[in-house]
C-alpha positions as CSV (number, residue, x, y, z in Angstrom):
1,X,65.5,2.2,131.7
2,X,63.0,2.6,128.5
3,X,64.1,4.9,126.1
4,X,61.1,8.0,126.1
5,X,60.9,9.0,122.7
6,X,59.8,12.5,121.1
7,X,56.9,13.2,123.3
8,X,57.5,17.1,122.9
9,X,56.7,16.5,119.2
10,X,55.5,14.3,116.9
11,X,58.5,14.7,114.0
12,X,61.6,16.5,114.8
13,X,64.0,16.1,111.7
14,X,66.7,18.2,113.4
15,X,68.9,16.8,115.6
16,X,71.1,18.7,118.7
17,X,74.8,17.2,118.7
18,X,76.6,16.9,122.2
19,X,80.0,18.2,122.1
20,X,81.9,16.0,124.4
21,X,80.6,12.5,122.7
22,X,79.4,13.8,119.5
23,X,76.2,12.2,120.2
24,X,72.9,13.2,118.5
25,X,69.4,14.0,120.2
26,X,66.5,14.3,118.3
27,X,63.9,15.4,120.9
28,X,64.2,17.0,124.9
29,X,63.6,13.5,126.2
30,X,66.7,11.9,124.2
31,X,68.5,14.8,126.0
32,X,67.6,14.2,129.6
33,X,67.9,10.4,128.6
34,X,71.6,11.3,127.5
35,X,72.3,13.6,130.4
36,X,71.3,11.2,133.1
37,X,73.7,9.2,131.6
38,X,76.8,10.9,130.5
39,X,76.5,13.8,133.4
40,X,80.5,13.4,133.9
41,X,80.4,15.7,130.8
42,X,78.3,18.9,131.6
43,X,77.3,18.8,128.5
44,X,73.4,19.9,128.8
45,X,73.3,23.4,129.3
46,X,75.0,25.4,126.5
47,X,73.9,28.5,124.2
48,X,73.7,26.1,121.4
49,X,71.2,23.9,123.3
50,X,69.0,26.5,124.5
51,X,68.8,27.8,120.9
52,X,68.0,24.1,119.3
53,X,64.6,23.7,121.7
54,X,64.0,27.3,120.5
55,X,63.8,25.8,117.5
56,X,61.6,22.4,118.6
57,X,59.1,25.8,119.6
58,X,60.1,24.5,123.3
59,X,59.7,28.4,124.7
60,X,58.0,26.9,128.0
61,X,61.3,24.4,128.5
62,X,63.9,27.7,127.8
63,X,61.8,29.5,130.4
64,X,62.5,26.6,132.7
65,X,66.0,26.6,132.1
66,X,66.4,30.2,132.8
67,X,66.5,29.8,136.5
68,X,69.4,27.3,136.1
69,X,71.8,30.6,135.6
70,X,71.0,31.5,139.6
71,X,71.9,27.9,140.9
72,X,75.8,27.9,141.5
73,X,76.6,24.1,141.9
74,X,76.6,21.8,139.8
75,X,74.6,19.4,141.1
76,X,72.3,21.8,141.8
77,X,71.9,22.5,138.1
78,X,71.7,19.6,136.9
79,X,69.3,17.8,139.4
80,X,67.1,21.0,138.3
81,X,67.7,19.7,134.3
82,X,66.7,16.3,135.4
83,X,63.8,17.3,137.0
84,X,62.1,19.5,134.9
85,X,60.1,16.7,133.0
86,X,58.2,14.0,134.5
87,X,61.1,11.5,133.7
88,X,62.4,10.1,136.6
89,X,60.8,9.6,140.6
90,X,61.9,10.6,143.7
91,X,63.6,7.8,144.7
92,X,65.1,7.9,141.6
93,X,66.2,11.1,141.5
94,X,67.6,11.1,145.5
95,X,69.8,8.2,144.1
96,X,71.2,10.2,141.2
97,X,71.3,13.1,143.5
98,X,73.4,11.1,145.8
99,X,76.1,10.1,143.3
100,X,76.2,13.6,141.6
101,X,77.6,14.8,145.1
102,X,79.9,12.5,146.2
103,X,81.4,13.1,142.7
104,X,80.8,16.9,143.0
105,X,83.2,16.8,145.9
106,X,85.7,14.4,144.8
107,X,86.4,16.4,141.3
108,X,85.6,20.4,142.6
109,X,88.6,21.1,141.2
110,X,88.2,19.9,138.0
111,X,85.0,21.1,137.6
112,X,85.9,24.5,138.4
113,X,88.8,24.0,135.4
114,X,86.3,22.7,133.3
115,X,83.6,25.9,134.0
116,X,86.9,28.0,133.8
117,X,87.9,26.4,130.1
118,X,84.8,27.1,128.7
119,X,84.6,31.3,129.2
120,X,88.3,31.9,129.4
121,X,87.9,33.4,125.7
122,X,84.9,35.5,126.3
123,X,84.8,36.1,129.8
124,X,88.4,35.8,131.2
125,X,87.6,37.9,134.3
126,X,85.3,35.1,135.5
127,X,87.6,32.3,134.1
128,X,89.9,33.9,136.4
129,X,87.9,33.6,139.5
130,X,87.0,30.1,138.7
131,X,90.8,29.0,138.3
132,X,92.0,30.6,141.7
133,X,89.5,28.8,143.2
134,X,90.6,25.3,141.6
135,X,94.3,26.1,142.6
136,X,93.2,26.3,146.5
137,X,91.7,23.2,146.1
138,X,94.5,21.2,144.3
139,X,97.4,22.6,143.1
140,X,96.9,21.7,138.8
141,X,99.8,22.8,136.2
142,X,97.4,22.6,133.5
143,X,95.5,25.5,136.0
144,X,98.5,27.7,136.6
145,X,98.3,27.8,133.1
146,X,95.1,28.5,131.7
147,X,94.9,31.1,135.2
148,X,98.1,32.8,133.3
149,X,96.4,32.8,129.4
150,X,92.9,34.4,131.6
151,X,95.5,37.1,133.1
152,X,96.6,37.5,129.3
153,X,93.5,38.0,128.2
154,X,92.8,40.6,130.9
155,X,96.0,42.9,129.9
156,X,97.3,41.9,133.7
157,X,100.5,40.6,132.5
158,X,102.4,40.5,135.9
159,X,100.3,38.2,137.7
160,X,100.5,36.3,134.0
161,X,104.3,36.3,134.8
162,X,103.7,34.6,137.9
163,X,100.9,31.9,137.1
164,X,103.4,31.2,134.2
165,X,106.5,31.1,136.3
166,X,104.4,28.5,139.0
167,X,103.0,26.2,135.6
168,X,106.8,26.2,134.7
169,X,108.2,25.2,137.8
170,X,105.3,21.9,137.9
171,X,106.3,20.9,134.6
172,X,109.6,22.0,133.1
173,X,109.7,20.4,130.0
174,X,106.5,21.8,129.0
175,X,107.4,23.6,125.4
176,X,103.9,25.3,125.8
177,X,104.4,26.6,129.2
178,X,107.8,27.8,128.8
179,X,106.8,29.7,125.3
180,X,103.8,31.3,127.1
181,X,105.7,31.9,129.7
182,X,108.1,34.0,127.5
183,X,105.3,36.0,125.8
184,X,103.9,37.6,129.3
185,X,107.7,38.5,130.0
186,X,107.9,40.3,126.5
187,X,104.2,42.2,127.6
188,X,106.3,42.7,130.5
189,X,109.6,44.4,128.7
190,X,111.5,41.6,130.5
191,X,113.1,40.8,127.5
192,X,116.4,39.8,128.4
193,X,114.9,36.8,130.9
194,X,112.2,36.1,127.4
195,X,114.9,35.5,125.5
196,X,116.5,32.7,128.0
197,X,113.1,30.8,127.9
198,X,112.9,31.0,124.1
199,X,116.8,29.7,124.0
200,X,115.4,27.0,126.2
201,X,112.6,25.9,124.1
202,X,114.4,26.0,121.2
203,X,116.9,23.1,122.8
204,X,113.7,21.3,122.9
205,X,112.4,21.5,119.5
206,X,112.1,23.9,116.4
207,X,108.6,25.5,117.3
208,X,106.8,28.4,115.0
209,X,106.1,29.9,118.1
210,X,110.1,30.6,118.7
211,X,109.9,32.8,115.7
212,X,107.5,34.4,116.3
213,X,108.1,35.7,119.7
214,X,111.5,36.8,118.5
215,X,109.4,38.8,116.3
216,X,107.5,40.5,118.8
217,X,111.1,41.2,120.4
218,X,112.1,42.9,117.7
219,X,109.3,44.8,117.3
220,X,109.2,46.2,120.6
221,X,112.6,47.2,119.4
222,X,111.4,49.0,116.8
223,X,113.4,46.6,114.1
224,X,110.8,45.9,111.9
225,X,112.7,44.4,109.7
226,X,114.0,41.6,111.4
227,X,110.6,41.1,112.7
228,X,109.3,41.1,109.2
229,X,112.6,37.8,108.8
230,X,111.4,35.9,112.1
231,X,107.8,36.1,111.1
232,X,109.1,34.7,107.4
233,X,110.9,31.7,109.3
234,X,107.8,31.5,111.6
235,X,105.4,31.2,108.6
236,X,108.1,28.3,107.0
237,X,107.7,26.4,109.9
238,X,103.6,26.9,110.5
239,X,101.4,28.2,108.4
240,X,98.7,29.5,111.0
241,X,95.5,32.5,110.1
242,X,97.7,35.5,112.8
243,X,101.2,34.6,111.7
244,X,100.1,35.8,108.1
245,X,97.9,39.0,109.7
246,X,101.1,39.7,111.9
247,X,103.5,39.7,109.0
248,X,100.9,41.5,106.8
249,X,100.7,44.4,109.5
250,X,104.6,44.5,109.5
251,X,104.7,45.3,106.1
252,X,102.1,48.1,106.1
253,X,104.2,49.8,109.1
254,X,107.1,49.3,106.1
255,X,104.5,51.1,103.6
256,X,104.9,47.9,101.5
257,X,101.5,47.2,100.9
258,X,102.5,44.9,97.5
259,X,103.9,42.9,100.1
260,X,101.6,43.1,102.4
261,X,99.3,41.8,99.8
262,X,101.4,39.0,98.5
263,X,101.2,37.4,102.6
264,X,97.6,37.6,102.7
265,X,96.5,36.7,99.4
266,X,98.8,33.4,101.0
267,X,96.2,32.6,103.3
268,X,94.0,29.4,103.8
269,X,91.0,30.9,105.3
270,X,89.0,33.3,103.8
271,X,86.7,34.8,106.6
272,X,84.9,37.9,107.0
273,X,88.5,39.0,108.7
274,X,89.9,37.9,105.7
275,X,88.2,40.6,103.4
276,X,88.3,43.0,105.6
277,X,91.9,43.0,105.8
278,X,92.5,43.0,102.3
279,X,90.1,45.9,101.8
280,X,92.0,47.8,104.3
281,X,95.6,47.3,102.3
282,X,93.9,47.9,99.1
283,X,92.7,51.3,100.6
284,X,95.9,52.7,101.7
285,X,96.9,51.5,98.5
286,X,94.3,54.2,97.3
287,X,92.5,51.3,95.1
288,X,89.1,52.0,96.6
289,X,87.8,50.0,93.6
290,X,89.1,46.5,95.2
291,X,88.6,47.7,98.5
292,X,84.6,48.1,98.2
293,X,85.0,45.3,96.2
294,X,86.6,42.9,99.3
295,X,84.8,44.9,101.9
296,X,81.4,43.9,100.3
297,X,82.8,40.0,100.4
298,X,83.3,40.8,104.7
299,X,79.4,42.3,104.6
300,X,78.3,39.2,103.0
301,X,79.4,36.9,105.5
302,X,79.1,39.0,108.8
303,X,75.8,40.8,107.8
304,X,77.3,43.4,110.6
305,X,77.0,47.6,110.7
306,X,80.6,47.4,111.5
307,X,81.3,46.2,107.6
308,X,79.1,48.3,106.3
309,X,80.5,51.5,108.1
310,X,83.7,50.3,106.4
311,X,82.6,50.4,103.5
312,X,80.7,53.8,103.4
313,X,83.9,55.1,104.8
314,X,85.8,53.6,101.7
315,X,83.2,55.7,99.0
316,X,83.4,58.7,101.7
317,X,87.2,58.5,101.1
318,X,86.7,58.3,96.9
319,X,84.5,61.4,97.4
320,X,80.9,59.5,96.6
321,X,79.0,61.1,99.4
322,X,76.0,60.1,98.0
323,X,76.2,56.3,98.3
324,X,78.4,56.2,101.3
325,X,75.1,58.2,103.2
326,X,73.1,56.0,101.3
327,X,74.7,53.2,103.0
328,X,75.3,54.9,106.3
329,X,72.0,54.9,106.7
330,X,71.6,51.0,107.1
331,X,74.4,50.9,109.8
332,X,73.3,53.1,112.1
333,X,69.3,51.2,112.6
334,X,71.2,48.1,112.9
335,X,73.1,46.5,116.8
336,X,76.3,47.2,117.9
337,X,76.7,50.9,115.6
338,X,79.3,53.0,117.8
339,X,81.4,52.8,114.5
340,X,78.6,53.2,112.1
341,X,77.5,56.9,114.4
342,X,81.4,57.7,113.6
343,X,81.0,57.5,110.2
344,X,77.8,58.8,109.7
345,X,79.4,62.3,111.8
346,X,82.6,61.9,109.0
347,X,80.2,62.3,106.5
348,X,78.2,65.4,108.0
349,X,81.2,66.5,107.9
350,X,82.5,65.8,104.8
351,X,79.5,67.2,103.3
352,X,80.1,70.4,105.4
353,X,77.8,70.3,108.1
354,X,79.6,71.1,111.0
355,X,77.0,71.1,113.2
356,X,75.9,68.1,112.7
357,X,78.6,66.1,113.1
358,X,79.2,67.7,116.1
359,X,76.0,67.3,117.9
360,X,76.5,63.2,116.6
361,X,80.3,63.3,118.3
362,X,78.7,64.9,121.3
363,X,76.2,62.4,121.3
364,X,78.5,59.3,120.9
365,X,80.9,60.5,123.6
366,X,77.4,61.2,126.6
367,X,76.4,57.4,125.6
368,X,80.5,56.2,125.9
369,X,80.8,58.0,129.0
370,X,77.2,57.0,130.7
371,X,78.2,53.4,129.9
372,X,81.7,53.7,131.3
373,X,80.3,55.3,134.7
374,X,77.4,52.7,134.9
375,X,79.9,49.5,134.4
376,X,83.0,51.1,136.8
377,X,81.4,52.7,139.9
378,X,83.3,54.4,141.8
């Protein structure tokens, strides 16, 4: 089949990268070309995608594309992809449909992983609902477990305890499973049967993780000091972004913030989570100076109300009511501002209008309660 190039523009100089393959498109066509032949790896219909032919000024194609969110199947959606441009015939597209389906049925349960994978982060309620229906099909060890991390994710750590327990009893060896399996136990307060797993995987091999579940032991035991020594070892072993925020947060619960300093400034990444951490040491530390200072770093990467509220809450603090309302002012007109509002009342407030901050609170607890009722009917 001929290769139809770039009819939905004459130059397009930015290409869209596949994520399975790595393979780059350069124009709508390329992408239903690619599609038709690397379907296997539901690769055609992601935010990223939608957003590059937003940017080829494609609005008519996006509009198209839309109605793939009510098809359920697979196949279904992407016999719709194929079809939306003049690309193939019917016969052609019967055949295609023909082997999508057999496939479909053959590998439901892995595509039902796959759909699963790709929202357990952000949407782990529906990850869920996509991995119990993969375990009727087949029973997977790789599902028990990512069923389990979904459970996690949704604070239901007894059926977490279970998944893991099943995922553990498919593959026994598994120093993954067994450590996962030990951190729903702790969420659990089983601590005496975590601590048997750990033992176990540390007869397998000298993990970070080992360490730093023995820290979370120890914190729920309200020994923050050996927590602060396992998260040390764990650290030695690994150096990963939320061992150094964990051991950080130990330390402030010590009131060591020059420690707590020390293990951040240790860090590879410097994010927007970065600076905002360090501006929240440096203000308990009372140095509002650095704290603006690293708080304006955060703002500059995440453009976001939340890191602005922060901030105007740091020059509210060092008694500069002037520039923190100044700067309040931004947050609130901009999305997401429930902390901005908050801020905005502390400043009423600090300014001694009681009223007003008042009426805001007031405000900000009829919207918090409107959007509760609306989301969890009863």
């Amino acid at each position: 089949m001929d290769l139809l190039l770039a009819v939905s523009q004459e130059e397009n100089t930015v290409p869209y990268t596949f994520k399975a393959t790595g393979l780059k498109v350069y124009s709508f066509e390329e992408a239903i070309f690619y599609t038709y032949h690397n379907w296997h790896f539901d690769d055609f219909l992601t935010k990223d995608f939608i957003d590059w032919l937003l940017i080829l000024k494609l609005d008519n194609l996006v509009q198209k594309l839309e109605k793939i969110k009510e098809l359920t199947k697979y196949s279904e959606k992407l016999m719709y992809f194929l079809s939306i441009i003049y690309y193939f015939n019917k016969n052609q597209l019967e055949k295609i449909r023909c082997e999508v389906m057999k496939w479909e049925k053959i590998n439901e349960s892995k595509l039902l992983k796959k759909e699963g994978d790709t929202i357990i982060f952000k949407s782990p309620k529906e990850a869920i609902k996509k991995y119990e229906k993969a375990i009727k099909i087949e029973s997977n060890v790789t599902v028990y477990n990512n069923l389990a991390i979904s459970y996690m994710k949704n604070f239901e750590y007894e059926k977490a305890v279970i998944a893991f327990k099943t995922a553990h009893g498919l593959d026994k060896e598994n120093i993954d499973i067994i450590l996962n399996y030990a951190n729903a136990l702790i969420e659990t307060l089983d601590i005496k049967t975590a601590i048997k797993y750990i033992s176990k995987a540390r007869s397998i091999e000298n993990n970070s993780r080992i360490h730093y579940l023995n820290a979370k032991i120890a914190f729920k035991n309200n020994d923050i000091a050996s927590a602060i020594c396992h998260m040390e070892e764990a650290i030695s072993v690994e150096s990963k972004d939320n061992y150094f925020y964990y051991l950080s947060n130990l330390y402030i619960l010590e009131n060591d913030y020059k420690n707590a300093l020390i293990i951040l400034k240790k860090m590879n990444t410097k994010n927007e989570n970065y600076y905002e951490k360090l501006s929240e040491i440096y203000a308990l530390c009372g140095n509002f100076s650095s704290a603006i200072s690293s708080v304006n770093k955060a703002y500059s990467i995440s453009k976001s109300s939340k890191h602005l509220a922060i901030l105007a809450s740091y020059h509210r603090q060092n008694r500069d009511l002037e520039t923190a309302t100044r700067i309040i002012k931004m947050a609130v007109n901009m999305p997401d501002n429930n902390l901005a509002k908050i801020e905005e009342a502390k400043i009423k407030k600090a300014k001694g209008y009681i009223k007003d901050y008042q009426n805001i609170m007031d405000s900000i607890l009829k919207e918090a309660k409107s959007k509760y009722f609306a989301k969890n009917s009863f």
